[in-house]
C-alpha positions in Angstrom: 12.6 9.4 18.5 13.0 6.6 15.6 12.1 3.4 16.1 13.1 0.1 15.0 11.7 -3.6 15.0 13.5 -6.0 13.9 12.0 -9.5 12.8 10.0 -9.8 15.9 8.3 -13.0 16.6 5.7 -13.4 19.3 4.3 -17.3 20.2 1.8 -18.0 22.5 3.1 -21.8 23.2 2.7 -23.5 19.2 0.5 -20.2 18.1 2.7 -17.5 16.5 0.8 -14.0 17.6 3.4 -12.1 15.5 6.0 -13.5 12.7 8.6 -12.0 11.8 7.6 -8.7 11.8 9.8 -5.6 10.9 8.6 -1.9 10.7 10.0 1.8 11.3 8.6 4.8 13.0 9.8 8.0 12.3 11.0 10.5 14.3 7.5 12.4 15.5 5.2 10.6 13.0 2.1 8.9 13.9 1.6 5.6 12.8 -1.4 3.3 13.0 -1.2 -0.6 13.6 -4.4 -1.5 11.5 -6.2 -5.1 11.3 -9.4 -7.1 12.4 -9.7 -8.8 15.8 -6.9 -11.6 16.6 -4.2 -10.2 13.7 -1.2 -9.2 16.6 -1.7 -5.5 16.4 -2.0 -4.9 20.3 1.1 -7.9 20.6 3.3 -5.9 18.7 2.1 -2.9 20.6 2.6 -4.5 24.3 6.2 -6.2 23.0 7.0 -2.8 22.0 5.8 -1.3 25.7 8.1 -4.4 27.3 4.8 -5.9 28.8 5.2 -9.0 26.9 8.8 -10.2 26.2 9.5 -11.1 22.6 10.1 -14.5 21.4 12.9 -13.5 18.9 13.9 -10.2 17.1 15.2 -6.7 18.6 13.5 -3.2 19.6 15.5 -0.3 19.1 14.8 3.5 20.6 17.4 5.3 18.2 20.3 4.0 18.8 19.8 1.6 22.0 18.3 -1.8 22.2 15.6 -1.6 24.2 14.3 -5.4 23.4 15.3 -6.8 27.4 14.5 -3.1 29.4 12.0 -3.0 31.6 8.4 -0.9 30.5 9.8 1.8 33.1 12.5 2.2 31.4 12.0 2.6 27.8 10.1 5.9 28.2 6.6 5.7 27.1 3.4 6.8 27.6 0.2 4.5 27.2 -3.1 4.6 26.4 -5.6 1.7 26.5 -9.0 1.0 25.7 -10.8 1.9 29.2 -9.1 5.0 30.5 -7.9 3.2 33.7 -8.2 6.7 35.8 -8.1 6.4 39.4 -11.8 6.8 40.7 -11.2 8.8 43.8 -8.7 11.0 42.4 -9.3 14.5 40.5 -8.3 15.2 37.0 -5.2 16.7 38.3 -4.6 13.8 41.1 -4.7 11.5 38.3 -2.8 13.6 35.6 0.1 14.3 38.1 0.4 10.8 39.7 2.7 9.5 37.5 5.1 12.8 38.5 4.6 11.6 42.2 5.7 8.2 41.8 9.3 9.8 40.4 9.4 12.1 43.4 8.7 15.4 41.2 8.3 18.3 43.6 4.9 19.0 43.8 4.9 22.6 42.2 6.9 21.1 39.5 4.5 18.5 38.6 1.3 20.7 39.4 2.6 23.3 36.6 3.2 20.2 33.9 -0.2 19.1 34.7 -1.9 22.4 33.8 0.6 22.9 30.9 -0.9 19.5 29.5 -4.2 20.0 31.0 -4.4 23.1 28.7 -3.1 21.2 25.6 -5.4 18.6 25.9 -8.2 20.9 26.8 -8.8 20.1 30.2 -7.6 23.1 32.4 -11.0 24.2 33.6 -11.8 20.6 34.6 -8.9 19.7 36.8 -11.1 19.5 40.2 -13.8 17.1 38.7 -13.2 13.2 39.3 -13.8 11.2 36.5 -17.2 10.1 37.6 -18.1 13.6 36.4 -16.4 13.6 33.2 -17.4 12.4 29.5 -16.2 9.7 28.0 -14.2 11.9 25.7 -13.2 14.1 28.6 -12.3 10.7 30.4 -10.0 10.1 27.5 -8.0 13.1 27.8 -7.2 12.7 30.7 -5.7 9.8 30.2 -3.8 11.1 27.2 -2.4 14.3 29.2 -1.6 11.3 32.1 0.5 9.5 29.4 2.4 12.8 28.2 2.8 14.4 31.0 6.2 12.1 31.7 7.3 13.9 28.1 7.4 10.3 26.9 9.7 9.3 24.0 6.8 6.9 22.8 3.4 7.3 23.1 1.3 3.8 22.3 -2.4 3.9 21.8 -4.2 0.4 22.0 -8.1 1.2 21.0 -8.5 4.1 22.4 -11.6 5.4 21.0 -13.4 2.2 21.1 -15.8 2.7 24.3 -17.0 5.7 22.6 -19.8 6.9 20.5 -19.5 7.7 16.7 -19.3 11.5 17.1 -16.8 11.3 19.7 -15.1 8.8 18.0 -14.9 11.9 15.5 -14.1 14.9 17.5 -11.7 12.7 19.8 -9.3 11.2 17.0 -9.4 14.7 15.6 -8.4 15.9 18.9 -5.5 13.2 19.4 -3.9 14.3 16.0 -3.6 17.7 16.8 -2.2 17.0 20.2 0.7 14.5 18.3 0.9 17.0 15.9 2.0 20.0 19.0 4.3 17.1 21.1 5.3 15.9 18.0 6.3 12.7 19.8 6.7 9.7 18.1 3.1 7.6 18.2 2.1 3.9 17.6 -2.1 4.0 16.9 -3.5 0.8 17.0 -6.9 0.2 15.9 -9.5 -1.9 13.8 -11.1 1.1 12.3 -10.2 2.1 8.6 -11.7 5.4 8.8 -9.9 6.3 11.6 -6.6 4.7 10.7 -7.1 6.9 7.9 -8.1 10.1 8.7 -5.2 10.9 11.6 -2.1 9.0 10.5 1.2 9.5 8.4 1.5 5.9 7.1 -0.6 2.9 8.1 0.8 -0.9 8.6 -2.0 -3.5 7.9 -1.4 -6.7 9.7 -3.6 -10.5 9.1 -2.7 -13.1 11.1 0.5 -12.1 12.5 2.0 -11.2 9.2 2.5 -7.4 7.8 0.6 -6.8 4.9 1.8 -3.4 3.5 3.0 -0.3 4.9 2.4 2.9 3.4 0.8 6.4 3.4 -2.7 5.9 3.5 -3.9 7.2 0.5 -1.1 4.5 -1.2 -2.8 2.2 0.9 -6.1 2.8 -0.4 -4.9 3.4 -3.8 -1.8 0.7 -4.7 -2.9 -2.3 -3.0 0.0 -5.0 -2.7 -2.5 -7.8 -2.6 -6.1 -9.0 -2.4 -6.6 -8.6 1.7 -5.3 -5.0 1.7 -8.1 -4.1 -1.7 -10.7 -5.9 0.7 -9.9 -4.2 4.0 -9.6 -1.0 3.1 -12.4 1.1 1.4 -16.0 2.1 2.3 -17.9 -0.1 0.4 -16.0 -2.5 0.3 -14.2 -3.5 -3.3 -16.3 -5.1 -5.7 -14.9 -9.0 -6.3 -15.5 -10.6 -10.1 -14.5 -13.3 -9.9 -13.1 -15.0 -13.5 -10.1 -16.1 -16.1 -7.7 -13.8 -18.2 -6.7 -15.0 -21.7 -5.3 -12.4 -24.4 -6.4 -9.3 -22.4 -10.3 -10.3 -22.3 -11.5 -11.0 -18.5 -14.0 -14.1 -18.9 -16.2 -14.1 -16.0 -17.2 -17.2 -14.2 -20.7 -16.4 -15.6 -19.6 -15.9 -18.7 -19.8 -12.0 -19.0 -16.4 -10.8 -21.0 -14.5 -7.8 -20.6 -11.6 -6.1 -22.6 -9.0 -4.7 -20.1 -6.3 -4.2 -22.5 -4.4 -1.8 -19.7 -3.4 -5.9 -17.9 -0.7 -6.6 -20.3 1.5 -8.1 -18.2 -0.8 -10.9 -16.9 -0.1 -13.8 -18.1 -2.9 -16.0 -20.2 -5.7 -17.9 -18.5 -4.6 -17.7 -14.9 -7.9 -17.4 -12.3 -8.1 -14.1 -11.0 -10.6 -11.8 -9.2 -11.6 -8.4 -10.8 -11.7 -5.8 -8.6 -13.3 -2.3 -8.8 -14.2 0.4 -5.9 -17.1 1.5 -6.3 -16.0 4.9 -7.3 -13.9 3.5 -10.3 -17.3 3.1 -13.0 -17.8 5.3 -15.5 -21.5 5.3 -17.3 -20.9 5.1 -20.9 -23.4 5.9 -23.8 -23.4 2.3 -25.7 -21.9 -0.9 -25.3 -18.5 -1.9 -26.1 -15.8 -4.9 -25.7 -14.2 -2.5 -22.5 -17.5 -2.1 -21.0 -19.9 -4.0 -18.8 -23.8 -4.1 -19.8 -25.2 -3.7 -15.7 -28.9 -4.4 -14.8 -29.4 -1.4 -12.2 -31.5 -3.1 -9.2 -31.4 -0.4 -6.6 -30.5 3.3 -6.2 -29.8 4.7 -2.8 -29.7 8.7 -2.7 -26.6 10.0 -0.9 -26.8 13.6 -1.8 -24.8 14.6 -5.3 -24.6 10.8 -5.7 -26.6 8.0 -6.0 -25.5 4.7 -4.7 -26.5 2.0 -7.1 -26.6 -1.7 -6.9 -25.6 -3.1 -10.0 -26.3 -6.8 -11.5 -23.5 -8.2 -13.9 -24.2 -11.1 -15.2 -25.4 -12.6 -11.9 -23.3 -10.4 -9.5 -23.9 -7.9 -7.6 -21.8 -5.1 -7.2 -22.1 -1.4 -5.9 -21.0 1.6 -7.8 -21.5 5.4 -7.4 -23.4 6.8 -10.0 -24.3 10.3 -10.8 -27.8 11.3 -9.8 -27.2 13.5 -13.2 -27.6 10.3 -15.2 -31.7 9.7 -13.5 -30.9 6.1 -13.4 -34.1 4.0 -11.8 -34.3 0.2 -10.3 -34.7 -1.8 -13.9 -32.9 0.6 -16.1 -29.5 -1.0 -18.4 -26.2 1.0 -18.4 -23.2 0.4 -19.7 -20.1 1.1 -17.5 -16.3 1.6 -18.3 -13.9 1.0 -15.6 -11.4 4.1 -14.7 -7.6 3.8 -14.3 -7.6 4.2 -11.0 -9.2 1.4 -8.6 -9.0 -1.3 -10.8 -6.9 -4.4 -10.0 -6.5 -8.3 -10.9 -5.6 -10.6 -7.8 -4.4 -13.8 -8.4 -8.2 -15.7 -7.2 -6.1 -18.6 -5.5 -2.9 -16.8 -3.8 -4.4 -13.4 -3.3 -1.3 -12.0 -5.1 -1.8 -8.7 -7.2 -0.6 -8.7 -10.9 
């Protein structure tokens, strides 16, 4: 099933939640709703279940407005944070319930709970309550619970947040193989980068209310649109020099220069942040107008590579090195930049050039 939202505006009383926000899912692609605490990512996710009624803007399923139906009648499955199983049920009381409640004859809905059981793993388990279950077991459950009604939608607020790191792993591994079988159409909202992009088709990153970009994530990660996206996304984070441009020299606010001569298009002696992932330096033999002289103050070993902590000119920044290069706490290098990773933001709007 496609879906559609159209300019969709959530307030709160005088705070806008959500503003103006307009995005497409694909038929059976899995998207994820990414942004820190507070940006509107679970709003949009609840307006789209019909919990919350929108302020303004339309939902369409398709071809049919769904922006005024009731959650029971739009067709989705959900999937929260905290499991929400019943205590005193089994796996398969719990699976099948929502069957029940539509009058499903009860060898119907026992046979779609072990064919669901079985996709999500769970067949051998469907006598245990969830008292004896994992927290990762807990959590398929809840995910064959939601597909067992052979949703049109299936919305996932959090839902690897309560567990550990190597859950975390196995379990988002897990739901993208499941979306993958249904293929039914999937809405993924989470805070988590590495998650966001390890299971997804195409992510949409969200501040304050307001869509950032959307795009594959690689793209993402790769073609920034502006200076929050650059800083969200990436593991360590991008590295922020701050400085002028003037006739394709980067002045930093030090005083270190730089020739970036690839920047053509900026125009002269606008403010700007230089940013560089960490993966984006290149050690060089000697110095050079293109190249930044770097006082190396740390190394950190991380197998093949070394992480180094870099002083330029005042700032620190992080860079992966090659262990191949022997580089010690105290030694100078010279670095060239890469075409890839590099960026100028506009330092006062955000705005990439």
């Amino acid at each position: 099933m496609r879906v559609i939202m159209e300019n969709l505006t959530k307030k709160f009383g005088h705070f806008i939640a959500v503003n103006d926000f307009s995005m497409t899912l694909e038929d059976g692609e899995l998207v994820c709703l990414l942004g820190p605490s507070g940006c509107g990512k679970s709003t949009v996710l609840n307006m789209l279940a019909g919990i919350l009624p929108v302020t303004s803007g339309r939902i369409f399923f398709d071809e049919e407005e769904v922006t005024d139906l009731a959650p029971e009648q739009r067709g989705i499955g959900l999937v929260f944070q905290n499991y929400a199983l019943y205590p005193h049920m089994t796996v398969m009381g719990n699976i099948t319930f929502p069957l029940e409640i539509q009058n499903i004859p009860k060898a119907e809905r026992e046979a779609r709970a072990q064919a669901i059981a079985r996709l999500v793993h769970m067949e051998t388990m469907l006598g245990r309550k969830p008292k004896e279950l994992s927290g990762g077991q807990q959590q398929r459950v809840a995910i064959a619970r939601s597909l067992v009604k052979n949703p049109r939608l299936l919305l996932l607020d959090e839902p690897l947040s309560n567990l550990d790191a190597r859950l975390r792993l196995e379990m988002r591994e897990e739901i993208r193989r499941i979306q993958q079988e249904t293929k039914v159409t999937t809405l993924f909202v989470t805070h988590d980068q590495e998650e966001a992009m390890s299971i997804s088709d195409h992510i949409v990153l969200m501040k304050e209310g307001l869509k950032q970009q959307h795009a594959e994530p690689q793209q993402l990660y790769n073609d920034p649109h502006n200076q929050f996206v650059a800083d969200f996304l990436g593991n360590p984070p991008i590295n922020n020099i701050p400085g002028t441009f003037t006739d394709q020299v980067f002045t930093a606010h030090h005083g270190e220069t730089l020739r970036l001569d690839r920047f053509k298009h900026v125009p002269d002696g606008v403010e700007v942040n230089l940013s560089v992932r960490a993966e984006s330096f290149v050690v060089e033999d000697g110095p050079a107008p293109d190249r930044m002289h770097c006082r190396v103050d740390t190394m950190f070993q991380m197998g093949k590579e070394e992480m180094a902590l870099i002083d330029f000119g005042g700032i620190s920044l992080r860079a992966f090195i090659s262990s191949d290069h022997g580089l010690n706490a105290g030694d100078y290098v010279n670095l060239g930049l890469r075409e890839r990773g590099v960026f100028l933001f506009d330092l006062h709007t955000g705005a990439r050039y």
